[in-house]
Residue, then its C-alpha position, 0 to 999 in steps of 0.5 A: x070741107x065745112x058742113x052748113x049749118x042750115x035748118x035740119x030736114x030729111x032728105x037723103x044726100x044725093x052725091x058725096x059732097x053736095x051741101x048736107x042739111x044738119x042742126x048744130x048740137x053740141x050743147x047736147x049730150x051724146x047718148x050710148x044707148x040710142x046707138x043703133x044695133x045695125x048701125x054698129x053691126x055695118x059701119x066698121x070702127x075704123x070708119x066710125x073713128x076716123x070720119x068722128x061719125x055715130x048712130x044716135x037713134x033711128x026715128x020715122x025711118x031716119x037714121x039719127x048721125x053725130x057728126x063732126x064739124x070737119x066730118x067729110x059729107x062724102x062719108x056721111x053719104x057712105x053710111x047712108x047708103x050703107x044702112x039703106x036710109x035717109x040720113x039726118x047729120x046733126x054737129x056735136x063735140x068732135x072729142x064726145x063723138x070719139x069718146x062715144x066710138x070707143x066706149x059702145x064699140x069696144x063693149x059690144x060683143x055682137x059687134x065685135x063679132x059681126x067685125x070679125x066674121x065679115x074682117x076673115x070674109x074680106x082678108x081672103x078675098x080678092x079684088x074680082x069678089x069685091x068687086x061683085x060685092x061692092x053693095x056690101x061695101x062703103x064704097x058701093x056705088x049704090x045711090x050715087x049719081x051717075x058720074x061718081x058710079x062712072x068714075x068709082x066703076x073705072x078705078x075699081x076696074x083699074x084695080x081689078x086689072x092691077x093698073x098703076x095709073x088711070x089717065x083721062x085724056x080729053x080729046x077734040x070729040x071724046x075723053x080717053x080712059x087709059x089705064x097703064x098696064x105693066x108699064x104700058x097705056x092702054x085705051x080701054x074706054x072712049x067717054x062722050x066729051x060732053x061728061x068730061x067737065x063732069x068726070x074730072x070735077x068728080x075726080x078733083x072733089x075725092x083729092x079735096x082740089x078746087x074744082x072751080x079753078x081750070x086755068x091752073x094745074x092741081x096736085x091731090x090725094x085721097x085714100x079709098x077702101x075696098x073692105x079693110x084694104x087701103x088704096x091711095x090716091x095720087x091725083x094730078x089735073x093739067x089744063x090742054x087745049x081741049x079741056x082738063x086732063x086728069x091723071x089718077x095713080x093708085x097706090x097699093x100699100x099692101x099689094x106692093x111690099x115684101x116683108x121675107x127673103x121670099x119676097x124678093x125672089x117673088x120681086x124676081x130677084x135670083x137667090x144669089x142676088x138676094x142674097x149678096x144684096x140683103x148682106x149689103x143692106x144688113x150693114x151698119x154704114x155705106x151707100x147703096x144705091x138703086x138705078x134705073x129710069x122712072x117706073x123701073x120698081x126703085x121704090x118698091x125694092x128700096x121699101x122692101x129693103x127697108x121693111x126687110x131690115x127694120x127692126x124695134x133697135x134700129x131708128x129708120x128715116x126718109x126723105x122723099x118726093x113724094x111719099x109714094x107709100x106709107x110704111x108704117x101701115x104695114x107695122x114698120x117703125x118709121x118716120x117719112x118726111x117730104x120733100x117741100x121746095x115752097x117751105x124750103x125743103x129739098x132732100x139736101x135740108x131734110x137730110x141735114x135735120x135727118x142726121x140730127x135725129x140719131x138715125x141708124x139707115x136714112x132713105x133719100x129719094x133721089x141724088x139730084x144733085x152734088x150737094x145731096x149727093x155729098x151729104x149722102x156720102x158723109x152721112x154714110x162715112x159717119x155710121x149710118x146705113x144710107x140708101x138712096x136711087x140715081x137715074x142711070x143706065x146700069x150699075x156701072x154708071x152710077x159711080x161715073x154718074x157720082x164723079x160727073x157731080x163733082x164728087x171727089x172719086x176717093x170719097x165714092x170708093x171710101x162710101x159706096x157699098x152696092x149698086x143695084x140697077x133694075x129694070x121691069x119686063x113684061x111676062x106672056x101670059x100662061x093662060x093664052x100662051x102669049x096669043x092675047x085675050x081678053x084678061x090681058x087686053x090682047x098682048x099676051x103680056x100679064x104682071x111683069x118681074x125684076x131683072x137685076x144687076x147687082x155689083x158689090x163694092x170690092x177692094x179691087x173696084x175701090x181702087x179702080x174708083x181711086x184711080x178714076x179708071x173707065x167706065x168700061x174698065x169697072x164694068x168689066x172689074x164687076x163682071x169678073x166679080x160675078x155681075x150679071x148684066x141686065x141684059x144677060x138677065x133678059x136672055x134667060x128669062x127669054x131663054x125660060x119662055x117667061x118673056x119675049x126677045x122684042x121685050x126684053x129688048x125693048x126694056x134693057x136698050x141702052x143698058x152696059 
């Protein structure tokens, strides 16, 4: 969003976004020493660096701010509110501005110490206490307009309550806010139809849509900080009969991924499964493959894998549609690519320019189709470690899901290393005993866990693949080898009291 250039005055912003009066001074010199003390004291670095914003003097109560020309209003407004004054924006040289950040941060000792006492504060605190201390936050809703406090109180609450997605649905003669809770829409807010035109134009201005085009659907993105903790944003608005809806889904970076063999247990993996697992994607070729419907964790167990194994000698690339977290804000080496039919690429394309990049493991989001699907094989008979998700019932099923693309049977028996079916199911609450309060919303249902069915590629398998053999035949070769099906994963969990029969039932139906 460009900054006006009108003539500067005063006043304080009163909503991100709304034009912000500045004077164009780039021909001036910045100046180290009129950085405000507090200035450096409440704005963090990082911030600073990122939005090319600095405090350049307080006068008659009005804080003095360099800003780029491409620095977002919505932060400007941020630190206004953050240092409680008026703020008056004033456009210098992008480069001087960063130039300046670095040398008056990384010399300030009072600042650095002030960064690190409120940096052990917030590592250990959780969402609830940031939340009962947003007005010490940049996010603070303090001197926000009513609709982004309405708005910016609905995510923070989703976060609180660990939703994945935030739907605002508008009806006839109200908007629903529904949050999905472990897997689950529930309806937690009904909004006056009135503010429904107002919530989503505030929501399409975070993800940097247009907001005066309705008639069409829009994709956006943004990313939001609760302290140091990055959450990001994926936005999505759909034009109805009654108005736009707007669907926000947050991402968690890191919330969502494991980094130890722990870590997966903690995904719900039993050891041995684990296990058996880590040795197949600890391999320096083959095919692995996940499956299960949409939201059934493929992901997050493929990003923890990656995460898992990667290491300073091993060239890790993906391809993905879209890229649902950015892995090398958790200190992986990695290079992600997307999926972009406009411009021509498709997993297939990318994959190809992937392996002319001497990779070690490439991820591809999704087989779709036979001419992913062959390229992935090939990749993998060719030296490299290949993980990718099929949508299928259960384990069994995805080598008939293979064959079914047209994909020869002796080059999926020659590829295939592991598949890894998995589902999400919901656990009682401990806290209510499953009766239902008001933590869980009433459904005596809180955090979910993985159920698993691994099958590893043996001898005996490859060659039933070879020969084409049942898909009932497989299923019963991998149960004779130590499978677990999903279903059985289900009945111990209900047999431990950490789930319900309607629940696991519900979740595994249609599962070998």
């Amino acid at each position: 969003m460009s900054v006006a250039r009108v003539p500067a005055t005063d006043r304080a912003v009163d909503a991100p976004g709304e034009g912000v009066a500045t004077v164009d001074a780039r021909s001036s010199e910045l100046r180290p020493d009129k950085v405000g003390h507090e200035f450096l004291a409440l704005v963090p670095r990082d911030f600073a660096r990122a939005h090319l914003i600095l405090s350049q003097g307080r006068a008659d109560g009005v804080e003095q701010l360099a800003i780029a020309e491409s620095t977002d209003p919505a932060a400007i407004f941020n630190v206004g509110v953050r240092l409680a004054v008026k703020v008056h924006p004033v456009i210098a040289d992008a480069e001087a501005i960063a130039r300046l950040i670095d040398e008056v941060y990384g010399r300030s000792a009072e600042a650095d110490g002030a960064a690190g006492d409120e940096n052990d504060q917030y590592d250990t605190a959780d969402i609830d206490r940031l939340l009962a201390e947003a007005d010490r936050d940049l996010l603070s809703t303090q001197g926000k307009g009513p609709v982004v406090k309405l708005v910016d109180a609905l995510l923070f609450e989703a976060l609180g309550r660990r939703a994945s997605d935030v739907h605002f649905q508008p009806l006839d003669d109200r908007t629903l806010v529904r949050y999905r809770l472990d897997g689950v829409l529930h309806t937690v807010r009904e909004l006056p139809r009135k503010i429904t035109s107002a919530v989503v134009s505030r929501i399409k201005v975070m993800g940097r849509m247009d907001i005066a085009e309705r008639r069409i659907p829009q994709d956006g993105r943004a990313t939001v900080r609760i302290a140091h903790r990055a959450i990001d944003l994926r936005i999505s608005t759909l034009p109805t009969s009654y108005g736009e809806r707007a669907v926000v889904r947050l991402l968690d970076n890191a919330h969502q991924l494991c980094e130890s063999f722990r870590g997966f247990e903690k995904l719900g993996m039993p050891p041995e499964v684990a296990e058996r697992y880590l040795d197949r994607a600890g391999r320096t070729n083959g095919i692995i493959l996940v499956t299960g419907p949409t939201g059934s964790g493929k992901t997050t167990t493929l990003y923890s894998t990656l995460r898992r194994t990667g290491s300073s000698e091993v060239n890790i690339m993906t391809i993905e549609d879209p890229i649902e977290y950015e892995l090398s804000t958790v200190g992986l080496a990695i290079s992600q690519s997307q999926v972009n039919t406009k411009k021509g690429i498709t997993f297939a394309t990318g994959l190809r320019h992937i392996l002319r990049q001497d990779p070690d493991v490439v991820m591809v989001g999704e087989v779709r189709d036979a001419e992913t699907a062959r390229m992935a094989i090939q990749a993998s008979l060719t030296g490299h470690l290949v993980f990718s998700t099929l949508h299928t019932n259960d384990a069994a099923s995805a080598v008939t899901r293979l064959i079914d693309l047209g994909i020869e049977p002796y080059l999926v028996s020659a590829s295939l290393s592991a598949v890894l079916a998995q589902r999400l199911v919901r656990l009682i609450h401990a806290d209510c005993d499953g009766d239902g309060c008001d933590e869980c919303l009433g459904t005596g249902f809180l955090g979910r866990t993985g159920l698993f069915e691994l099958m590893t590629i043996d001898e005996s398998i490859r060659e039933l693949i070879s020969s084409r053999a049942s898909l009932a035949i497989l299923r019963a070769a991998a149960k004779a080898g130590g499978l677990r099906t999903l279903r059985e994963e289900g009945e111990r969990l209900v047999t431990a009291g950490r789930t319900t029969q309607a629940e696991a039932k519900r979740v595994v139906e249609g599962a070998g």
